[in-house]
VOPAGU-2260 file (C-alpha; in pm, 1 decimal, decimal comma):
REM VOPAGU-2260
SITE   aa  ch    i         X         Y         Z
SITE  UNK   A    0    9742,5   11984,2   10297,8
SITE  UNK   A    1   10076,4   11850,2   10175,4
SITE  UNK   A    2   10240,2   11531,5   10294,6
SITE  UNK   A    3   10438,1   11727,6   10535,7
SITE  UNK   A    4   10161,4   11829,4   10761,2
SITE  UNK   A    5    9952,0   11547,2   10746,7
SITE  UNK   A    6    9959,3   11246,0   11011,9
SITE  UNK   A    7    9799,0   10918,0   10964,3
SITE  UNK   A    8    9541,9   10874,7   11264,2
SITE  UNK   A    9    9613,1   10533,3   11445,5
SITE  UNK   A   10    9966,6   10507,5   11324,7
SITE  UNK   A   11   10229,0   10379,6   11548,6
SITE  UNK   A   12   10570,5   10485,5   11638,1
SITE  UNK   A   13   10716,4   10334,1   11320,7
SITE  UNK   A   14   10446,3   10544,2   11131,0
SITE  UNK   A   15   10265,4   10190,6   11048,7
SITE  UNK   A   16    9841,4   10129,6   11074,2
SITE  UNK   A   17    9730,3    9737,7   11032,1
SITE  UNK   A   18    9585,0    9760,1   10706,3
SITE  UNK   A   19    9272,7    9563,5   10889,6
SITE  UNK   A   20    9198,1    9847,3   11108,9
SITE  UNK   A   21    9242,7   10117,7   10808,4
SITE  UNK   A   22    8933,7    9860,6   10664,6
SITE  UNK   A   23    8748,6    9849,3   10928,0
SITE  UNK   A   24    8780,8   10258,6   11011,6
SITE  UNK   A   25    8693,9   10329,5   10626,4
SITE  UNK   A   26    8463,8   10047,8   10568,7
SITE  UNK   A   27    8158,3   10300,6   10540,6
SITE  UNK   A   28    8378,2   10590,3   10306,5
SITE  UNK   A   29    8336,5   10596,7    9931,7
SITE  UNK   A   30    8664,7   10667,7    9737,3
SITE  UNK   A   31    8613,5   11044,9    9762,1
SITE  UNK   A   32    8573,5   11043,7   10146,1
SITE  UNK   A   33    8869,5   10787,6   10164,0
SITE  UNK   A   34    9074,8   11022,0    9948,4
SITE  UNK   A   35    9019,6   11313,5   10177,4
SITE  UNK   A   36    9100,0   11136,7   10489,3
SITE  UNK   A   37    9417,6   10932,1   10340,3
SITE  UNK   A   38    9558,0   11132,4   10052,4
SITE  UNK   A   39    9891,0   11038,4   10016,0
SITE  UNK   A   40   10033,7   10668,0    9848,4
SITE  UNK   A   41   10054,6   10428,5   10100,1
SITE  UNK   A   42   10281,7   10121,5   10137,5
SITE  UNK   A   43   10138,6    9775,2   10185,4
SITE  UNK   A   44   10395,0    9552,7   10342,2
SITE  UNK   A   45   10380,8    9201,3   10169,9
SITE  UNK   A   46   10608,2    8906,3   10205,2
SITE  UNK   A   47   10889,3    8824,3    9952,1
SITE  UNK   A   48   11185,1    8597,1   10085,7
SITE  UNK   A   49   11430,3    8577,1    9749,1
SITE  UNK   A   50   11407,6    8740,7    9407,5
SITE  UNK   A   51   11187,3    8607,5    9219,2
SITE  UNK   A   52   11020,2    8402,4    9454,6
SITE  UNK   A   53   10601,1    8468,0    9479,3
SITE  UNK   A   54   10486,5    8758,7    9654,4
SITE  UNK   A   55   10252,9    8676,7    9927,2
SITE  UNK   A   56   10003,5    8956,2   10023,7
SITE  UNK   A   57    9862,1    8872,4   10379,8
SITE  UNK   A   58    9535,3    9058,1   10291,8
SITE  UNK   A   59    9449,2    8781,0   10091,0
SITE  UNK   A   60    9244,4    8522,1   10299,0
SITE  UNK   A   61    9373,1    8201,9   10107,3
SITE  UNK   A   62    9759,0    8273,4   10201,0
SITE  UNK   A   63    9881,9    8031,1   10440,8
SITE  UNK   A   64   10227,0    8178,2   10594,5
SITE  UNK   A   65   10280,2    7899,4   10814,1
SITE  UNK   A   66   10394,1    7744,2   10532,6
SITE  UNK   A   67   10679,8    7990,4   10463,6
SITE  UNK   A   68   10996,5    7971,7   10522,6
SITE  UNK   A   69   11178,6    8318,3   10624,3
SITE  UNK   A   70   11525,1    8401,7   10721,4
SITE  UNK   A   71   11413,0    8701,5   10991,3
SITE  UNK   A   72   11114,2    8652,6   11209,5
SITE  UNK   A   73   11106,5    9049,3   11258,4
SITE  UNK   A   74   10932,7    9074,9   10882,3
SITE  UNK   A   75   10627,7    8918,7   11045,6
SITE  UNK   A   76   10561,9    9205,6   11276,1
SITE  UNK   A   77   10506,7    9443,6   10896,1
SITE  UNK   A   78   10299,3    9190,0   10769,3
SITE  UNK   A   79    9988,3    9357,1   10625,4
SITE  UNK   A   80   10090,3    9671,4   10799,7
SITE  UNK   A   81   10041,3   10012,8   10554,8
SITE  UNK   A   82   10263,8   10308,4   10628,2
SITE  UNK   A   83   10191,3   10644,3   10466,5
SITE  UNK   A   84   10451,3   10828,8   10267,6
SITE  UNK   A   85   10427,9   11106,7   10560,1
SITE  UNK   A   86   10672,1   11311,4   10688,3
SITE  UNK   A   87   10729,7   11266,3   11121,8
SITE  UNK   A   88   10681,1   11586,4   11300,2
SITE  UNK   A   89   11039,6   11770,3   11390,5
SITE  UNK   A   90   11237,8   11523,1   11123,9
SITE  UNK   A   91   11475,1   11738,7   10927,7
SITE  UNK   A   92   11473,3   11749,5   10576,6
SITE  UNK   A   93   11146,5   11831,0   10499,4
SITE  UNK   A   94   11119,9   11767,9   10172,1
SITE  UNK   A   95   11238,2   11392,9   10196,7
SITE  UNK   A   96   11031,0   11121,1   10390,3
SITE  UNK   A   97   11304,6   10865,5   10485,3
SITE  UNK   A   98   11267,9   10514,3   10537,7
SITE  UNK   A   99   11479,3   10293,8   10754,8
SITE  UNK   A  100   11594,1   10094,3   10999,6
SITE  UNK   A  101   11647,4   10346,1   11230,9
SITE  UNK   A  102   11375,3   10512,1   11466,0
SITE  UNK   A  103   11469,7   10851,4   11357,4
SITE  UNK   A  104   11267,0   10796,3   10993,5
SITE  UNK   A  105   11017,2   10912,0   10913,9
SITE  UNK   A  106   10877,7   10527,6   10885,0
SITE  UNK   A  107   11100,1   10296,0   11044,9
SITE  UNK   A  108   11092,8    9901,6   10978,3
SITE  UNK   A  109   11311,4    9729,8   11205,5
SITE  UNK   A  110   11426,1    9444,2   10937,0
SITE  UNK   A  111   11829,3    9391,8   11020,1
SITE  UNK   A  112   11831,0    9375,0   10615,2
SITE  UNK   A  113   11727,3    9726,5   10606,9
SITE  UNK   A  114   11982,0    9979,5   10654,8
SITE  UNK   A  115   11963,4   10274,1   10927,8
SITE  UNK   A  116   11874,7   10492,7   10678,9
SITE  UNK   A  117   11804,4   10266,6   10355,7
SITE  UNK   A  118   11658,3   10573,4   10144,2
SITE  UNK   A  119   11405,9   10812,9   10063,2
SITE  UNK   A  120   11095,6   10949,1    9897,2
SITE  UNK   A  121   11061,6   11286,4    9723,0
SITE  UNK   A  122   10724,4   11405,4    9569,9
SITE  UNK   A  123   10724,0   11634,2    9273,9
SITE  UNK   A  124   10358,2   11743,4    9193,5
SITE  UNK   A  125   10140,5   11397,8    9197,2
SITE  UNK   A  126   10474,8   11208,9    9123,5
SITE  UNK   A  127   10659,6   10984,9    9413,8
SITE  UNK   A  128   11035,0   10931,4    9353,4
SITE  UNK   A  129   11217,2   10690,0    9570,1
SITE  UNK   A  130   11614,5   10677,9    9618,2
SITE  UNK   A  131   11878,7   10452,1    9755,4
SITE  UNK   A  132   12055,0   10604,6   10003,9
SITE  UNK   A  133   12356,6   10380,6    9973,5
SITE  UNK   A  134   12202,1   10071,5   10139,4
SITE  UNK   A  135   12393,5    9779,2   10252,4
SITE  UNK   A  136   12164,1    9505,7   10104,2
SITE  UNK   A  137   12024,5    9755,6    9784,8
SITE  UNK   A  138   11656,8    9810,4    9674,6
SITE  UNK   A  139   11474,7    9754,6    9359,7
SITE  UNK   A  140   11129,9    9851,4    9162,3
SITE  UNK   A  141   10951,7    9536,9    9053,0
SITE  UNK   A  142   11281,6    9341,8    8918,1
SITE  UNK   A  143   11460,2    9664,1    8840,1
SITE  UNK   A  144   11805,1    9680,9    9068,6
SITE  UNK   A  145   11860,8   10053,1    9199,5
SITE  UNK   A  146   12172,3   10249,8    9167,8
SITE  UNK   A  147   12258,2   10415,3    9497,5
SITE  UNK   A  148   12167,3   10828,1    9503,1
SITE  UNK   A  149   11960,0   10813,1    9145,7
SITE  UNK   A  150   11580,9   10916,8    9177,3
SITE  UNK   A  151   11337,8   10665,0    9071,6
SITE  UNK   A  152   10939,2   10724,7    8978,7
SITE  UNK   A  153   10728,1   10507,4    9153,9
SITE  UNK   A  154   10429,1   10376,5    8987,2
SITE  UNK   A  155   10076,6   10278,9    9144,9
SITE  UNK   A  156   10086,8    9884,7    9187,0
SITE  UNK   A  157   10457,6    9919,1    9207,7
SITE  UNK   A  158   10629,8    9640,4    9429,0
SITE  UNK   A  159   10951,1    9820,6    9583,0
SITE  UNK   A  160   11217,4    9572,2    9760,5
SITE  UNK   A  161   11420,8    9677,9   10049,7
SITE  UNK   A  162   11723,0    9469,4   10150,6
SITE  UNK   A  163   11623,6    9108,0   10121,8
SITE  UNK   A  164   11341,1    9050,5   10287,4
SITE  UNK   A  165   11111,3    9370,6   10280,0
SITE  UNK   A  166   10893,7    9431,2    9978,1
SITE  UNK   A  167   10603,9    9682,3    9973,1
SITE  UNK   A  168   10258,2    9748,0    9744,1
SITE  UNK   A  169   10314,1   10139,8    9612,3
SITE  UNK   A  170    9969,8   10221,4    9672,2
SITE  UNK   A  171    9826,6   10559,2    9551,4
SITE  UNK   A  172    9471,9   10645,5    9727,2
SITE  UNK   A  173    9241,3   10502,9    9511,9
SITE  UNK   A  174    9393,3   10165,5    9427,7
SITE  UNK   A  175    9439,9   10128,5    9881,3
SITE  UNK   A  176    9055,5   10188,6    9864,2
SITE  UNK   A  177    8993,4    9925,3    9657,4
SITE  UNK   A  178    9226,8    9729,0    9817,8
SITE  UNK   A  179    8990,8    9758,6   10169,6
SITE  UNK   A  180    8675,3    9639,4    9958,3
């Protein structure tokens, strides 16, 4: 199974599952069961107005987002959302999962600070790249500012930015299991 032909059961149209009902679905699956069902790194969509501001994680009980103060109220509709680095049936390019404003990606945020098509993922082996296409409002790894069209690795526990209001938890299999615990 590669991360071509494999679909995320429950996903929605944006290729997004609430990360509560991937815990509740799994909550009886020990790592190697979770594995097999949800190979692939998924991204955890967490909260992260301004650089260098905290990063709120909604999975965590004690956060109280009433409290914060966003620029776009569309970021709320992610929150604690997990999208699989999947490719969409009948998307060209098969060898890039795109990401993007637009609902042609292959997992689509609609975030007006995210670009149509704000870049991509490539996997080589077990390795996850991720590149700028050229966005309007740029991306970043942890504090690290991309350069649009170079190929990035992307580490597990990674926090990648896109535009200014979008930030998501790089999540490889195991550390999303432990994650649902």
């Amino acid at each position: 199974m590669s991360y071509r032909d494999w679909t995320c059961p429950g996903a929605d149209e944006g290729g997004f599952i609430t990360f509560e009902e991937l815990k509740e679905r799994t909550s009886h699956y020990s790592l190697q069961e979770f594995s097999r069902l949800f190979p692939l790194p998924g991204l955890l969509v967490v909260y992260q107005e301004e650089p260098g501001q905290e990063v709120l994680d909604p999975t965590d009980r004690g956060v109280q987002l009433l409290t914060v103060s966003i620029r776009s109220r569309a970021i709320l509709r992610y929150l604690s959302k997990v999208a699989f680095l999947s490719k969409r049936p009948g998307n060209p390019f098969g060898h890039l999962i795109s990401i993007g404003r637009s609902k042609n990606n292959d997992i689509t945020i609609g975030v007006d600070s995210v670009s149509k098509v704000h870049g991509y993922f490539v996997a080589d082996g077990d390795d996850w790249f991720f590149t700028d296409h050229g966005s309007t409002n740029g991306s970043r790894i942890n504090d690290r500012v991309l350069e649009r069209g170079d190929k990035y690795p992307l580490r597990d526990g990674d926090l990648l930015h896109l535009g200014l209001e979008v930030a998501f938890d790089f999540l490889g299999p195991r550390s999303l299991y432990m994650k649902t615990r």
